[in-house]
Kinemage of the C-alpha trace (Angstrom):
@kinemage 1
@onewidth
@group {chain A} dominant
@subgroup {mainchain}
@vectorlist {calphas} color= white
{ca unk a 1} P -20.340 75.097 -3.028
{ca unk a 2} L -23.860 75.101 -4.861
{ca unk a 3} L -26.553 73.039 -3.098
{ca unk a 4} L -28.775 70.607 -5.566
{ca unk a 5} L -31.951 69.609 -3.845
{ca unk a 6} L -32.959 65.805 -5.285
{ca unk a 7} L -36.813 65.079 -5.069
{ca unk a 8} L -36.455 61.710 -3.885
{ca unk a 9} L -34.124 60.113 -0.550
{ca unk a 10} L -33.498 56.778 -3.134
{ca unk a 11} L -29.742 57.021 -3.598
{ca unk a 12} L -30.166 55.820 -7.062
{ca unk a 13} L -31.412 59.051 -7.635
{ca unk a 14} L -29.248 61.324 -5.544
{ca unk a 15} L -26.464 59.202 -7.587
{ca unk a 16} L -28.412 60.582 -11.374
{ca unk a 17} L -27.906 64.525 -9.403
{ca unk a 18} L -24.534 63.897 -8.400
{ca unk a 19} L -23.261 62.551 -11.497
{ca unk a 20} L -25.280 64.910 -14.152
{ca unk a 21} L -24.182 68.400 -11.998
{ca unk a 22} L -20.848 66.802 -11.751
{ca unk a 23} L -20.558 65.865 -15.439
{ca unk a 24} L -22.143 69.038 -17.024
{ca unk a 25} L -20.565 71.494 -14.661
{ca unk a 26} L -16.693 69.915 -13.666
{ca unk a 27} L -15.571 72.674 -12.656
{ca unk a 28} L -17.614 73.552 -9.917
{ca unk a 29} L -18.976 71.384 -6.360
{ca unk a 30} L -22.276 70.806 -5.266
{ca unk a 31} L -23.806 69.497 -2.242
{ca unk a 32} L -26.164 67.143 -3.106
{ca unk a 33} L -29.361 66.769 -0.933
{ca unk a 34} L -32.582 64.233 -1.148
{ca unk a 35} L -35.703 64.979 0.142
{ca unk a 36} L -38.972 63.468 0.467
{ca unk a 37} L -41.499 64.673 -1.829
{ca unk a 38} L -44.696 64.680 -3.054
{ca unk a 39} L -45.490 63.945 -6.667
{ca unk a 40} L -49.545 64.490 -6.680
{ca unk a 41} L -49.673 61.168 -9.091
{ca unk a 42} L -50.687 57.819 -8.062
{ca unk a 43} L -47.355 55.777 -6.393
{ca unk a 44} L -47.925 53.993 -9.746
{ca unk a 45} L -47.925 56.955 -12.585
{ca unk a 46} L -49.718 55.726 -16.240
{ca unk a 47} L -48.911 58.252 -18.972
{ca unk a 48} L -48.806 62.579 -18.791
{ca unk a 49} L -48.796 61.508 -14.903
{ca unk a 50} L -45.553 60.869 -15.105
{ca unk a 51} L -44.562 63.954 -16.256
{ca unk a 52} L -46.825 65.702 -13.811
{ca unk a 53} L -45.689 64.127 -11.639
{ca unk a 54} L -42.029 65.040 -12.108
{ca unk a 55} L -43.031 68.656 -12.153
{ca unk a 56} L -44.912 68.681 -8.955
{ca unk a 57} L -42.249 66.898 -6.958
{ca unk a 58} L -39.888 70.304 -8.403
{ca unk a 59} L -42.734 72.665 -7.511
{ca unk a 60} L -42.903 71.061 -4.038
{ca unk a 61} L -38.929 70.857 -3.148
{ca unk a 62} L -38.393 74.654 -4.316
{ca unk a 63} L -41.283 75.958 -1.706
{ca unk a 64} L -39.441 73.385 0.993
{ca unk a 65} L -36.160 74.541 0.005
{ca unk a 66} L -36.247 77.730 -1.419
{ca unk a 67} L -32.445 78.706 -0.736
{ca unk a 68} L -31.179 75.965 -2.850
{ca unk a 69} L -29.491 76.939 -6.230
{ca unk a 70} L -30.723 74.057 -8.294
{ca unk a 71} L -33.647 71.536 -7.769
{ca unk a 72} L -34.342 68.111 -9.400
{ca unk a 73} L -36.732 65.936 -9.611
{ca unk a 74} L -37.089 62.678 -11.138
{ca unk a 75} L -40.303 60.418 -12.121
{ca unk a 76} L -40.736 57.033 -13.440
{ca unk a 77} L -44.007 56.086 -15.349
{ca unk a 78} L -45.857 53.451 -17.264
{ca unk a 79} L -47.138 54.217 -20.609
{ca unk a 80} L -49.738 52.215 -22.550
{ca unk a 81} L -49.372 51.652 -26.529
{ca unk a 82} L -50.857 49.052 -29.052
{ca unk a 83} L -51.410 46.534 -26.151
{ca unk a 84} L -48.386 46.859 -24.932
{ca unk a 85} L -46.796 48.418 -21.450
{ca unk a 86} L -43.776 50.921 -21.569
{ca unk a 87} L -41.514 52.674 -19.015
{ca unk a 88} L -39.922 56.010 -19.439
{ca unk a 89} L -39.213 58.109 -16.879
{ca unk a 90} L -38.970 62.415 -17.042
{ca unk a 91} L -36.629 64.785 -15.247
{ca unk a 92} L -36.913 68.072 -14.433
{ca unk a 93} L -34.259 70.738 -13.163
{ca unk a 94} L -34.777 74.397 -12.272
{ca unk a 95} L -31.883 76.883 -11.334
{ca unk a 96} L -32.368 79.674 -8.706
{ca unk a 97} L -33.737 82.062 -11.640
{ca unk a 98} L -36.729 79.648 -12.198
{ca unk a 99} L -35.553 78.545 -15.805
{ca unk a 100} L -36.966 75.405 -15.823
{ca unk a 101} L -35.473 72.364 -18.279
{ca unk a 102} L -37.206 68.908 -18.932
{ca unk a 103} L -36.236 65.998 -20.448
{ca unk a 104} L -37.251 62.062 -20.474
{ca unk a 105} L -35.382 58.550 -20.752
{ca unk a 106} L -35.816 56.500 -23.770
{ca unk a 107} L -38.846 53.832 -23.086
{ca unk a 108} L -38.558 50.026 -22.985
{ca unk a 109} L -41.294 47.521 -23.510
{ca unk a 110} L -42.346 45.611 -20.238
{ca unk a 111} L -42.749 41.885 -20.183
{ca unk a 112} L -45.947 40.955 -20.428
{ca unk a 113} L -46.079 38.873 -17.090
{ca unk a 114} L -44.986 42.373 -15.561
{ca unk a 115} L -47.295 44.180 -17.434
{ca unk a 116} L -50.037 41.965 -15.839
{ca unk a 117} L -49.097 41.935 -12.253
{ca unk a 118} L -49.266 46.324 -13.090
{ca unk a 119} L -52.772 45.707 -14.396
{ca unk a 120} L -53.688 44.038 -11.218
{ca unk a 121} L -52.623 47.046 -8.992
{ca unk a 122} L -49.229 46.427 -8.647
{ca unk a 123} L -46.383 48.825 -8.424
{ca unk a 124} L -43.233 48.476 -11.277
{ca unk a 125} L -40.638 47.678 -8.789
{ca unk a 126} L -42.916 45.129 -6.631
{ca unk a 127} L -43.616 43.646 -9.853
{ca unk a 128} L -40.021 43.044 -10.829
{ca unk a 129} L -39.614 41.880 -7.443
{ca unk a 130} L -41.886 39.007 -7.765
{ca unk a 131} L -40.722 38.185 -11.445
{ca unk a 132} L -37.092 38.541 -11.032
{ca unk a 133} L -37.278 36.918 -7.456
{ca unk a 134} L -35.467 40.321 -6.239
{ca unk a 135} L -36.336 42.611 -3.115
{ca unk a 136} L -36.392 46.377 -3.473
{ca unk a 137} L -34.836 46.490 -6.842
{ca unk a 138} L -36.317 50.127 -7.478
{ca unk a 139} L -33.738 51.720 -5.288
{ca unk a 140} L -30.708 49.610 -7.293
{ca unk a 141} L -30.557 48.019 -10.459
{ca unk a 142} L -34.134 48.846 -11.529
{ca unk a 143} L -35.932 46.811 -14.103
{ca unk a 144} L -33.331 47.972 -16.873
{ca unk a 145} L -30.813 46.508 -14.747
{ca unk a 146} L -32.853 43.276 -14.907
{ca unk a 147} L -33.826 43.937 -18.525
{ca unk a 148} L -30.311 44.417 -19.601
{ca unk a 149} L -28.337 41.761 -16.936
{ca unk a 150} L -26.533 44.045 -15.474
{ca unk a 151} L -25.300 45.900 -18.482
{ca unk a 152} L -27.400 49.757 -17.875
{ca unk a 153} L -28.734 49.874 -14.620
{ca unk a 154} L -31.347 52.505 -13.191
{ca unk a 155} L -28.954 55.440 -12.641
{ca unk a 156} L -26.975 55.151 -15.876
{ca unk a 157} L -30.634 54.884 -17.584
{ca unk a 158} L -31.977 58.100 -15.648
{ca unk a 159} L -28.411 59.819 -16.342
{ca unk a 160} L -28.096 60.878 -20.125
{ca unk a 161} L -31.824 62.604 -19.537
{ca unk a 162} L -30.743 64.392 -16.269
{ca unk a 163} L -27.377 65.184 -18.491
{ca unk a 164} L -29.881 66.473 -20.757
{ca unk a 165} L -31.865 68.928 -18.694
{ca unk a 166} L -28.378 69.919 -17.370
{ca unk a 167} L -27.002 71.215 -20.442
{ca unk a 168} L -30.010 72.934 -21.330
{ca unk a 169} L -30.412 74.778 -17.884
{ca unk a 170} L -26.297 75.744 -18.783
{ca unk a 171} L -27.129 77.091 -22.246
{ca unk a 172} L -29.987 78.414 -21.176
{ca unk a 173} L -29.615 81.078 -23.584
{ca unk a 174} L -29.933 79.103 -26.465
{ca unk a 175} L -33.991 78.226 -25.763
{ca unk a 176} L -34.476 81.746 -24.550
């Protein structure tokens, strides 16, 4: 059994590891494992944080865990365009041989109500919170869920980018 160390104790995104290793590699079983971890980005990335982010929380996981055969890590972030507020989040994988793969999630505008409580120091999921009238969504449904009613929620939005990374770090040969 191959251990996957998760950059993050939110089962939504234990669930993204779990399902990506187990879709991209069916053949084989991995132990899945979260851990705390340190991104080095404001709680509330805005931009390249967010993919800075992502890679710190795998550079800080692979020093806490170096026995592991595969590490993951997985940040959310706010961008800013033409006035408006998007999310899109970045994953990032790295095997035991330090081949690294990266990938992102599509982005989605924000509503603008969100987009203000953000501007007035508010975190994504405390702002859906107090628009959608929810508690803790971040570690469920996530705004997509919201967004869409129900029909992609956070770890089926994080899941075709970690599927992504997957298939990269498994054909590894074909960016080398």
């Amino acid at each position: 059994m191959k251990k996957v160390i998760v950059a993050s104790t939110n089962p939504v995104k234990i669930k993204v590891a779990q399902r990506a290793f187990a879709a991209v590699f069916p053949d084989e079983e991995f132990d899945v494992i979260g851990l705390k971890s340190d991104s080095g980005v404001p709680d509330q990335p805005m931009g390249e944080e967010t993919r800075q982010g992502a890679r710190n929380r795998l550079s800080f996981i692979r020093q806490a865990y170096p026995e592991a055969d595969f590490w993951m890590s997985q940040e959310g972030g706010l961008y800013r365009e033409e006035g408006r507020m998007f999310n899109r989040a970045w994953i990032s994988v790295c095997d035991k041989d330090g081949f690294v793969a990266e990938s992102s999630t599509s982005q989605f505008t924000l509503p603008l109500a969100i987009a203000a409580y953000i501007e007035e120091g508010m975190e994504l999921g405390d702002a859906d919170d107090r628009f959608f009238g929810t508690s803790n969504s971040k570690q469920s449904t996530g705004h997509i869920g919201m967004l869409t009613e129900g029909l992609i929620d956070r770890a089926d939005y994080y899941l075709q980018a970690a599927i992504i990374v997957l298939s990269e770090l498994k054909h590894q040969d074909w960016y080398k």
